[in-house]
N, C-alpha and C positions, 0 to 999 in steps of 0.2 A: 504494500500500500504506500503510496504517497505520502511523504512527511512534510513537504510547504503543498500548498494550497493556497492558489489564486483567483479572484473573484474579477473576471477581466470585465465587468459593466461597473463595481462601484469602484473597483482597484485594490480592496481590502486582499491580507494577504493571513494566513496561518500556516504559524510551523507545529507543529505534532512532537513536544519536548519530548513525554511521558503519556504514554495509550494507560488506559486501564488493562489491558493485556499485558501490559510491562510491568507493572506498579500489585498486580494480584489482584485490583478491584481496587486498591486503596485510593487511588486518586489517579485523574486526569490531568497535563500540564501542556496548556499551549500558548504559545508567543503568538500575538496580533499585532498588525500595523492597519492601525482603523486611519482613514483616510477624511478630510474633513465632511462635514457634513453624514458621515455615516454611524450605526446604532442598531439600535433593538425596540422594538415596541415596550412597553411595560407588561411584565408579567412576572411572574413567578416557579419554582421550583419543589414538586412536593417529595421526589427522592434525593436531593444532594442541596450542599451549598456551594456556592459561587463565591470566590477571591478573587479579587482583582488586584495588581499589583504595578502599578505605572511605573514603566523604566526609562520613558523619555515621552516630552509634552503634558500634556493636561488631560485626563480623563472625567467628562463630568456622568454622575451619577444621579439619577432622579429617583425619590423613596416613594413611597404612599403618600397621601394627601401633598404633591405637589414640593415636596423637600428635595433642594437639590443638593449634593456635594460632588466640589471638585477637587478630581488626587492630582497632585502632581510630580516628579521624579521621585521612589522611592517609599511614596504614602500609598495604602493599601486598605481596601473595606472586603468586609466580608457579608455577602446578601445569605444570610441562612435561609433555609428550607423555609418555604412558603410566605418567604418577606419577597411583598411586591416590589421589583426596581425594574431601571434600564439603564443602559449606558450608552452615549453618545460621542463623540469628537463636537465640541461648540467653537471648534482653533478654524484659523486656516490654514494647518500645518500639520501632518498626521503626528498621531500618537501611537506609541506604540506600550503595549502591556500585556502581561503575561496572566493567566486565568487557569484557578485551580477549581476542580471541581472532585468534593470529596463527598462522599467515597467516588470512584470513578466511574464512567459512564460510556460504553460503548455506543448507545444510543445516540448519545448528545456526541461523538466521532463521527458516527454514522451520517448526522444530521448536516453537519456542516459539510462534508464530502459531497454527499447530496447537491447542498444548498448552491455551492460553486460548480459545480458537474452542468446544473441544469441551468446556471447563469452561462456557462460557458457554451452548453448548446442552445442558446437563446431562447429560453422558456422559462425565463423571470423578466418582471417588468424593469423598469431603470433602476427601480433601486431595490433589487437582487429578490423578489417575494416573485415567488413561483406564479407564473399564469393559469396552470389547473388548480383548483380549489381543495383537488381532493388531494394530490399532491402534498399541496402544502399544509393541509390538515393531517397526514401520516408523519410528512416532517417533524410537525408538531409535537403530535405524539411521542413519536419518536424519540425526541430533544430533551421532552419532560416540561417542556414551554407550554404553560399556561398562561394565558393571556390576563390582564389587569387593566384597572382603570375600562375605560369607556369600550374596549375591545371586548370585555367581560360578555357584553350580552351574545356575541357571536359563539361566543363557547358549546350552547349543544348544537348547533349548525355543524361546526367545527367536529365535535365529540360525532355526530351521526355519520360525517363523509370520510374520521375517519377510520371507525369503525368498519364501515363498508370497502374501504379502498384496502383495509385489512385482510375481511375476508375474501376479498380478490385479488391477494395478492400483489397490488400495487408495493408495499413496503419491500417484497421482493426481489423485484423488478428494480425499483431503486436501488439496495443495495448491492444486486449482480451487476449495475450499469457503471453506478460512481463508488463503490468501496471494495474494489479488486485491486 
C-alpha cells in the first residue's frame, strides 16, 4: 500500500507514519500538509480519539457551540471520542500536522485512501467530497465520521445509503480499487 497520498483537486497530501497494522491496533500516525483553505466538516468520533499535533503553521480547530482554537508549531489538542470538532487551515500558507488516532483505525486508513483515489479519478466535487452519495456515506462509515453541528440532521439519510451500499458491497469495491 501507499505511504504518501495525494489529493491532486485540493493539493492536501498524507504520509502513513504508523498503520494500525504496524502499531497492533494501538494507534494510527499520519503526517498532513493541509493546504489553505482546506478541513473537515464538524463531526465526531465514537471508536477512537483524534491528536492533532502542528509541526509547522497554524492549525485552527472549531469545538461545539462554535469555540474555536488555534495550535501553532508544536501545540497539540486532543478531540476525545464523541467531542464534536473540525479542523481547518484559516492561513494562506499550508500547515502541516501530524494526527494520532488511538487506538488505531484501519477504517479511518481505508477512508482517506478512498477519499484521494476517487478525487484522483474525478469523482469528488472541488473540494474533495465524493459525487455518489452512497459513496460517501460508506466512507463515512467507514472513517467512524459522524457528522455535527447543522450536518447532524442528514445523518439517517446518510446511516440508510450506507447501510445499503454495504450490503452491496460498495465498501468493497472501494477498498479492492484504492487500498491495494
Amino acid at each position: 500500500m501507499k505511504k504518501v497520498i495525494i489529493n491532486p483537486i485540493i493539493k492536501d497530501k498524507v504520509t502513513f507514519i504508523k498503520t494500525s497494522a504496524e502499531t497492533g491496533g494501538q494507534y494510527t500516525e499520519i503526517a498532513v500538509e493541509l493546504m489553505p483553505g482546506g478541513g473537515t466538516p464538524l463531526h465526531y468520533h465514537r471508536d477512537f480519539a483524534e491528536t492533532f499535533i502542528v509541526t509547522e503553521g497554524h492549525l485552527t480547530l472549531q469545538l461545539k457551540h462554535g469555540l474555536k482554537r488555534t495550535l501553532a508549531a508544536n501545540e497539540s489538542f486532543t478531540a476525545e471520542k464523541m467531542q464534536p470538532h473540525r479542523f481547518f487551515n484559516a492561513s494562506n500558507q499550508k500547515v502541516c500536522f501530524k494526527t494520532i488516532i488511538t487506538p488505531g483505525s484501519p477504517g479511518f486508513e481505508n477512508s482517506l485512501r478512498i477519499l484521494y483515489g476517487l478525487a484522483e479519478d474525478k469523482r469528488t466535487n472541488s473540494k474533495g467530497i465524493p459525487k455518489n452519495l452512497t459513496e460517501m456515506a460508506v466512507v463515512s462509515k467507514m472513517s467512524n465520521m459522524n457528522f455535527g453541528g447543522v450536518f447532524r440532521i442528514f445523518s439517517p439519510l446518510f446511516n440508510m445509503l450506507a447501510k445499503r451500499g454495504y450490503k452491496n458491497g460498495v465498501d468493497k469495491l472501494l477498498i479492492a480499487r484504492y487500498c491495494r
